[in-house]
C-alpha positions as semicolon CSV with decimal commas, in nm:
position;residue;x (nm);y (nm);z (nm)
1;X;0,000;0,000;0,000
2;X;0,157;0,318;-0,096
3;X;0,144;0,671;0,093
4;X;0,072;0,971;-0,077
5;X;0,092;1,359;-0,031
6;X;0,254;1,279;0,340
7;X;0,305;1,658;0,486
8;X;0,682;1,769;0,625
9;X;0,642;2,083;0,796
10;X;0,847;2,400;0,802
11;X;0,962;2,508;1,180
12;X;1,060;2,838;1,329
13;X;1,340;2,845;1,594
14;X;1,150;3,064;1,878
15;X;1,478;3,173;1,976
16;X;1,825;3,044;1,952
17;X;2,106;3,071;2,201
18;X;2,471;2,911;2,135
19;X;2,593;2,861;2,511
20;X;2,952;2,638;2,382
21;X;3,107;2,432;2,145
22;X;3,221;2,098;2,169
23;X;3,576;1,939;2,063
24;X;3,396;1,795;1,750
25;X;3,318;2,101;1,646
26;X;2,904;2,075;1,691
27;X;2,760;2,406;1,919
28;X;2,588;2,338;2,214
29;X;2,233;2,518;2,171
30;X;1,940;2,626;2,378
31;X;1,639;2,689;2,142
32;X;1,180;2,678;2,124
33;X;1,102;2,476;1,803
34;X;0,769;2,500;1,668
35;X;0,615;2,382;1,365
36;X;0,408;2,560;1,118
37;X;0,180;2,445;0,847
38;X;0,407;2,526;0,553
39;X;0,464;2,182;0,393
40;X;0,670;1,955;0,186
41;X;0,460;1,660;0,069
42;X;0,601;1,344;-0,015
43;X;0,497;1,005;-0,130
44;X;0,607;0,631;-0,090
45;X;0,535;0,359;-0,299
46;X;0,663;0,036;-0,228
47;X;0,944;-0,209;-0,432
48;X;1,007;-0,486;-0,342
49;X;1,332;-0,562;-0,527
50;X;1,470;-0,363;-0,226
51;X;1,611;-0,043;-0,449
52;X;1,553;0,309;-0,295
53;X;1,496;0,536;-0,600
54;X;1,416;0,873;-0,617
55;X;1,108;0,847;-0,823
56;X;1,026;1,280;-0,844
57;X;1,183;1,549;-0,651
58;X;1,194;1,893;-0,714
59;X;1,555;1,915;-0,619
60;X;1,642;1,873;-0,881
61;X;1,983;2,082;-0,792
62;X;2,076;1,772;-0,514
63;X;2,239;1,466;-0,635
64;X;2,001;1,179;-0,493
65;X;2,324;1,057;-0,286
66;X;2,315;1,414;-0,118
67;X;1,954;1,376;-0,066
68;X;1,813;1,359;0,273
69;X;1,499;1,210;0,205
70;X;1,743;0,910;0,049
71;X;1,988;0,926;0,309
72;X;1,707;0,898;0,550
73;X;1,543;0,583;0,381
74;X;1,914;0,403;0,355
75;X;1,994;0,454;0,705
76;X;1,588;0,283;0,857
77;X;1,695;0,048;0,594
78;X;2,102;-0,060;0,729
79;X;1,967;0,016;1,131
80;X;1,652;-0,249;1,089
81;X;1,813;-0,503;0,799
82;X;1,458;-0,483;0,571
83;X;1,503;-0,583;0,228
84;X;1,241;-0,380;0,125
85;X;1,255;-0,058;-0,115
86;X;1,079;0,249;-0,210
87;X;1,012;0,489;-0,485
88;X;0,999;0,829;-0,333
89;X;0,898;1,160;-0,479
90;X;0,854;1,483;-0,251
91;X;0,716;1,860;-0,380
92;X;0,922;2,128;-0,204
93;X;0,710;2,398;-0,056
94;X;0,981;2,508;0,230
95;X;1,256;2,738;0,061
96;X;1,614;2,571;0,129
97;X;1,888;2,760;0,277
98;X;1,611;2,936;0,479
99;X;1,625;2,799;0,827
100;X;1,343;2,636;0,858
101;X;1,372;2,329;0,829
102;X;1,285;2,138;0,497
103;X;1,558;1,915;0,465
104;X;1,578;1,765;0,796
105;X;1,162;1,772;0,811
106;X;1,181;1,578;0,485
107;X;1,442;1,326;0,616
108;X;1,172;1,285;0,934
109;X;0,894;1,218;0,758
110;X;1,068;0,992;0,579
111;X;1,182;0,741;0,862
112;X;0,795;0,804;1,026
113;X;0,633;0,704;0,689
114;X;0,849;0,414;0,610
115;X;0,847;0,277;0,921
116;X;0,491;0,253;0,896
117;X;0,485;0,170;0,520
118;X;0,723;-0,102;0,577
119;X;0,602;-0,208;0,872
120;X;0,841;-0,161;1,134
121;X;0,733;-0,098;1,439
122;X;1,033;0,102;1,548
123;X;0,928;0,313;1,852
124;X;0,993;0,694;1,802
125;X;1,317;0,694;2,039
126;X;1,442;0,451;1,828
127;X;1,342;0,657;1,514
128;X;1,521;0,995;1,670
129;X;1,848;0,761;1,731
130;X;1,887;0,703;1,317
131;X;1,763;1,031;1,227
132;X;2,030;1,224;1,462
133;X;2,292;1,158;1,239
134;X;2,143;1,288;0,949
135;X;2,090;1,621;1,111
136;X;2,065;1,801;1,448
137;X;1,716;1,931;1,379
138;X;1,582;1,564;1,251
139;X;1,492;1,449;1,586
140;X;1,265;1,745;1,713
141;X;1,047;1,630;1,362
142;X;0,996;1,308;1,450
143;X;0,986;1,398;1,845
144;X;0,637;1,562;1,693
145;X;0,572;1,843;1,917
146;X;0,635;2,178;2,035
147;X;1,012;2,155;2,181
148;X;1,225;2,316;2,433
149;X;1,545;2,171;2,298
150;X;1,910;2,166;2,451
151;X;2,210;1,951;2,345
152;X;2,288;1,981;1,978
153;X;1,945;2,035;1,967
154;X;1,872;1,643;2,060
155;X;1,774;1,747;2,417
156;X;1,432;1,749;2,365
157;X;1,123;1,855;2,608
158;X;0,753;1,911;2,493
159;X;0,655;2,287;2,575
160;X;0,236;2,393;2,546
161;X;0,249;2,670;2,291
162;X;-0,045;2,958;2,270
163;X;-0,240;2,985;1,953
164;X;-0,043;3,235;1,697
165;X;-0,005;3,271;1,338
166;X;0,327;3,372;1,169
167;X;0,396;3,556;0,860
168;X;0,702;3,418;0,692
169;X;0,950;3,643;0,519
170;X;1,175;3,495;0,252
171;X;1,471;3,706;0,151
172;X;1,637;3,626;-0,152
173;X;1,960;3,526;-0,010
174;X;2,023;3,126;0,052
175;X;2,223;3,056;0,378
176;X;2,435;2,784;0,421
177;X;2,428;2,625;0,793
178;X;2,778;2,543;0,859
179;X;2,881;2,908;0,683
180;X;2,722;3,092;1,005
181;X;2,815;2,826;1,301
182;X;3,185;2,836;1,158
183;X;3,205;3,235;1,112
184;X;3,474;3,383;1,346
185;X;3,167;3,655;1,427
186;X;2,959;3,384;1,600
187;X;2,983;3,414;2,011
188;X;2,909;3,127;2,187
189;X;2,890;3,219;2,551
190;X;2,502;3,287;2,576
191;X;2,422;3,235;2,946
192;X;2,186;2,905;2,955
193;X;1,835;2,921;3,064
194;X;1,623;2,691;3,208
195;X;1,311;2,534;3,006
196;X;1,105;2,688;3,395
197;X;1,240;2,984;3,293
198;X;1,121;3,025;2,929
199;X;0,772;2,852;2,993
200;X;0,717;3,092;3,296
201;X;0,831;3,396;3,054
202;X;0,555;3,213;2,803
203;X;0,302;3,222;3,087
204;X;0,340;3,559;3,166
205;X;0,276;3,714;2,827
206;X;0,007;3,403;2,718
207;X;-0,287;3,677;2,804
208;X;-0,107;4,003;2,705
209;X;-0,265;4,222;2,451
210;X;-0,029;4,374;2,301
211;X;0,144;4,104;2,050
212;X;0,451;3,916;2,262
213;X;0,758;4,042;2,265
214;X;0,997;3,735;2,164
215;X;1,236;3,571;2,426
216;X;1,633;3,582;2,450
217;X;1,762;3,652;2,108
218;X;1,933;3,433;1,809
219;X;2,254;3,435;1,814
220;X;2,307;3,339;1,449
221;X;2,078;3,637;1,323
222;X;2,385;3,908;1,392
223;X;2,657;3,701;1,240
224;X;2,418;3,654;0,915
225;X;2,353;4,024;0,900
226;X;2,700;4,078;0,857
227;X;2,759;3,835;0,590
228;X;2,457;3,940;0,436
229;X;2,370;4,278;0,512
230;X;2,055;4,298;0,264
231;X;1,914;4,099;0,557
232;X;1,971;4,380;0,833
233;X;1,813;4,603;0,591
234;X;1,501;4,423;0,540
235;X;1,446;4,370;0,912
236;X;1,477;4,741;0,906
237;X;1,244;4,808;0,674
238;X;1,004;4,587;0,835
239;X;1,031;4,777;1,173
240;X;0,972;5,072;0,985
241;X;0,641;4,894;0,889
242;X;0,559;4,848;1,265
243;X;0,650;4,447;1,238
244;X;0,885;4,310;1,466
245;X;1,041;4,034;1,256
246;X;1,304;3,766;1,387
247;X;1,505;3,508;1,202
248;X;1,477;3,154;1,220
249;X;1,759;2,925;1,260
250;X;2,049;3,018;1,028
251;X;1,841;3,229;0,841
252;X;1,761;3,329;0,609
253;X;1,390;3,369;0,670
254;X;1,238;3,614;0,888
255;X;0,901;3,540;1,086
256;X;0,671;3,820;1,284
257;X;0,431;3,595;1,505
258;X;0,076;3,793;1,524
259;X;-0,151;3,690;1,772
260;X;-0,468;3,644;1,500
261;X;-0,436;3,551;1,137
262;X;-0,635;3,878;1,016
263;X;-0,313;4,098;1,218
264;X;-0,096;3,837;1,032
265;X;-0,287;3,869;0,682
266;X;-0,281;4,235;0,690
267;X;0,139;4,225;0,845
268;X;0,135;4,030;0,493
269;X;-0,040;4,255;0,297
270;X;0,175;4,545;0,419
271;X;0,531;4,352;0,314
272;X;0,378;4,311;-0,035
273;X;0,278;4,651;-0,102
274;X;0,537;4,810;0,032
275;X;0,864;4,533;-0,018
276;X;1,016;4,742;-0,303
277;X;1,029;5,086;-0,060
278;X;1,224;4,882;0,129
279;X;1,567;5,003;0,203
280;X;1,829;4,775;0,101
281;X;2,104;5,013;0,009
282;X;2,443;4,931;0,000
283;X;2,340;4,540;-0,042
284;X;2,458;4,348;-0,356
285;X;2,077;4,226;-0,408
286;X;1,965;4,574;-0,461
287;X;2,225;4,602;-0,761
288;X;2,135;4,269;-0,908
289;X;1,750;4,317;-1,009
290;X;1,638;4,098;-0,789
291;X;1,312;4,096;-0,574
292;X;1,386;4,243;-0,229
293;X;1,160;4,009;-0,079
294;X;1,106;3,676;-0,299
295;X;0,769;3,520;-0,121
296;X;0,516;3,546;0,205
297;X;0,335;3,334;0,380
298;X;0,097;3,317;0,662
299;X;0,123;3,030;0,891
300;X;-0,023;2,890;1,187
301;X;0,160;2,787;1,453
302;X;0,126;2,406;1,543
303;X;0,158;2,223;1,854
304;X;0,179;1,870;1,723
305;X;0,375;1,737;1,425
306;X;0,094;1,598;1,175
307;X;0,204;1,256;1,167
308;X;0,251;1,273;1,537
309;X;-0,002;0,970;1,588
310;X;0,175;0,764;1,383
311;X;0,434;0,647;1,608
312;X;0,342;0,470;1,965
């Protein structure tokens, strides 16, 4: 039986603090993950010559070997010795080099649909365990929920989230990961918090009427603004627009959470019109013709990964 149009959701990084680095090199990171209904979709149909083929994708720019969604099914197959295969195609909704996600949400979706399409039983521990190595942020996908996360970002504890929607900014810079976490500009010394500590800040302004203020900071958005300083100038522009945007992850997407989807629609409405008054002077993308700001979305914010019921 084959599984089509299974959703892989974009996330935002509420904040993001680097408190260290390890010998290996990885950061050690304090961060709120939430998901938001911006979606990849993919689909599984089963071989049973044991293959794993890349039936559709539109990456077409990644060499199936550098694909995650391969690299996913290839390491459920080697950890549980099935001999059974897959032909797997996935639409991309969630930009790449963005920081939100995509990649590692399509590599999760792939272990939690084919360990239900091939019948696996795996429990979603075990599922986290393969899909670590694939990518820091795999794990919070298939942990399916809301997360306060620590570690490398493996640390995971479920957090209640209010109801907010999100408009999405994408730049048109891409961001490579491992350019920001190995600039000499990043600082790692961010003070840790505690998970009481953010929840309790959460609590506090859950009933506020103005629109929240956001918590701590991320530490990667001042290290991409220098690399990229188109991206200082757009969150500039939008505070001229009264939105108070943040990035998520490594960037380069920006997000301003509303606290209703009409505040959010008309946030939205306000980028479009006004995107090319934006002041981006001085950045290479102003010179190059280029849209200022390539797309917008409004999102809800989840609190449970969609396939979260498909893992005991």
């Amino acid at each position: 039986m084959a599984l089509y149009n299974v959703p892989a959701p974009a996330k935002i990084n509420l904040f993001l603090h680097v408190t260290g680095r390890r010998e290996d090199g990885y950061h050690f990171l304090q961060t709120a993950f939430r998901f938001v209904d911006l979606n990849d979709y993919l689909s599984f149909v089963p071989r049973s010559d044991g293959q794993i083929h890349r039936a559709h994708s539109t990456l077409s720019n990644v060499e199936p070997e550098q694909d995650l969604v391969i690299k996913a099914a290839r390491a459920l197959q080697q950890a549980t010795g099935t001999r059974q295969g897959v032909d797997i195609s996935c639409i991309k909704n969630i930009p790449s080099g963005a920081g939100m996600g995509g990649g590692s949400s399509d590599a999760a979706t792939t272990l939690i649909a084919l360990n239900r399409l091939w019948n696996l039983g795996l429990s979603r521990q075990a599922l986290m365990d393969i899909g670590l190595p694939l990518g820091a942020d795999v794990p919070v996908f298939v942990f399916g929920q809301a997360a306060f996360a620590q570690g490398v970002g493996e640390q995971l504890q479920a957090i209640q989230m209010p109801p907010r929607h999100y408009i999405i900014i994408r730049p048109p810079q891409f961001i490579s990961t491992g350019e920001i976490f190995t600039s000499e500009c990043l600082t790692r010394d961010e003070k840790p918090v505690t998970m009481t500590f953010f929840t309790d800040w959460q609590e506090k302004f859950w009933q506020a009427k103005d629109d929240n203020p956001y918590f701590g900071r991320n530490n990667l958005e001042s290290v991409a603004f220098s690399l990229y300083p188109g991206l200082r100038n757009l969150k500039q522009g939008l505070q001229r627009l009264k939105l108070n945007a943040r990035m998520t992850g490594s960037g380069s997407c920006l997000f301003v959470e509303c606290r209703d989807e009409q505040s959010a629609k008309t946030g939205q409405f306000e980028i479009d019109q006004n995107s090319s008054k934006i002041d981006f002077s001085g950045s290479e993308e102003s010179n190059s013709g280029k849209l200022l700001v390539e797309q917008t979305w409004v999102c809800s914010g989840l609190q449970d990964h969609p396939l979260r019921d498909w893992i005991k």
